[in-house]
C-alpha positions, 0 to 999 in steps of 0.5 A: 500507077495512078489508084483506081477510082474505086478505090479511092471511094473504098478508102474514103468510105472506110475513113468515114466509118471509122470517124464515125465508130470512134465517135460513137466510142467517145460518147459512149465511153463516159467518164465516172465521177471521181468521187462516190459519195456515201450517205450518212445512213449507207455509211452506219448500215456499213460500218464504214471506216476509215484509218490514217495513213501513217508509219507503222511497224510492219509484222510479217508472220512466218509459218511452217510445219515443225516437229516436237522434241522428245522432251516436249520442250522445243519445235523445229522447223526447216523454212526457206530462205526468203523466209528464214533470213527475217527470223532472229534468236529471241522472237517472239512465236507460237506453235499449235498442233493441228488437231487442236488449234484453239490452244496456243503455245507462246515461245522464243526463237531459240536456235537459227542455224543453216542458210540457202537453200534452208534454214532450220528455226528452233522454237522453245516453249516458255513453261509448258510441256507439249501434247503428244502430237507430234507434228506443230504449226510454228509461227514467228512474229518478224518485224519488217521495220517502220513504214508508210503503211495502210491496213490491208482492209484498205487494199484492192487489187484490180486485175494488176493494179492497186488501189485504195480509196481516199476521204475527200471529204466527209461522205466522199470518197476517190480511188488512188492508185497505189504501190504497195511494198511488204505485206505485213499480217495487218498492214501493207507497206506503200511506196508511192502514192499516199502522204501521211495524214491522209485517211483511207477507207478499211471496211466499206471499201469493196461497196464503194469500189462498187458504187465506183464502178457502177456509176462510172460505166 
């Protein structure tokens, strides 16, 4: 059935419409720099800082709420497993009671008994007797091994996605891409996307991301 003129002219007209939109897009859609550049005097206002990228240990903290023993000696904890497969008998902890936070007990892990789903951590203290309270927080210092890593300062998470900004150059500055594996108490393991030597940015880095996006946009 041959199409109707008026039809046609619809298509074309829509066709024509939609070049023209998809133009207005591109020009608009401007491409940002792909480095901000920081002046020496924004850079001392910021304290700006940048850290090499290099291997580290990593130190994941495991936390829980414990309970005394009578003797005053011990805290024990009951963890989840994906938590309680890092503890090992002789790490290092802490254990404080919520009341009074500023004072810390330094201890051992002495005991680790029990699998999925729980696993039950005892803590003993080295040379003091514990307050009376008798509910404590216990932290244990694990090591997660040595990697590629950056301090968490470094990270930015953008709806999804990870990044870091990289020193060019002296006062400049580009977003990398990254993934990023564990999660350490200061520094975030990276799988893909940096080498080490380079240096990235820790303090400064959401007002450059800002800068980023406001000269990008």
């Amino acid at each position: 059935m041959p199409r109707s003129p008026i039809l046609g002219v619809l298509l074309v007209t829509l066709f024509a419409a939609e070049i023209s939109a998809q133009s207005i897009r591109d020009r608009i859609r401007l491409k940002g720099p792909k480095s901000t550049t920081v002046s020496e005097a924004q850079a001392t206002e910021l304290t700006l800082t940048v850290t090499e990228v290099s291997v580290r240990p990593i130190q994941v903290w495991v936390r829980a709420a414990g309970l005394i023993d009578d003797a005053r000696k011990t805290v024990t904890a009951t963890l989840p497993a994906v938590d309680g497969k890092r503890v090992r008998v002789g790490q290092r902890a802490r254990v404080f009671s919520p009341e009074s936070r500023s004072r810390m007990y330094q201890g051992n892990v002495s005991q680790v008994t029990g699998s999925a789903p729980d696993v039950s951590v005892k803590v003993a203290i080295m040379g003091q007797t514990l307050e009376a309270s008798r509910h404590y927080i216990m932290e244990v210092v694990t090591e997660d091994g040595e990697h590629l890593s950056v301090p968490n300062e470094a990270i930015i998470d953008r709806g999804g996605h990870t990044l870091v900004y990289v020193q060019e150059k002296s006062g400049e500055y580009a977003p990398r891409d990254i993934k990023a594996g564990v999660q350490g108490e200061l520094f975030t393991q990276v799988l893909d996307g940096l080498e080490s030597g380079e240096h990235v940015v820790t303090i400064g880095s959401f007002f450059i991301d800002a800068e980023h996006k406001l000269k990008g946009s």
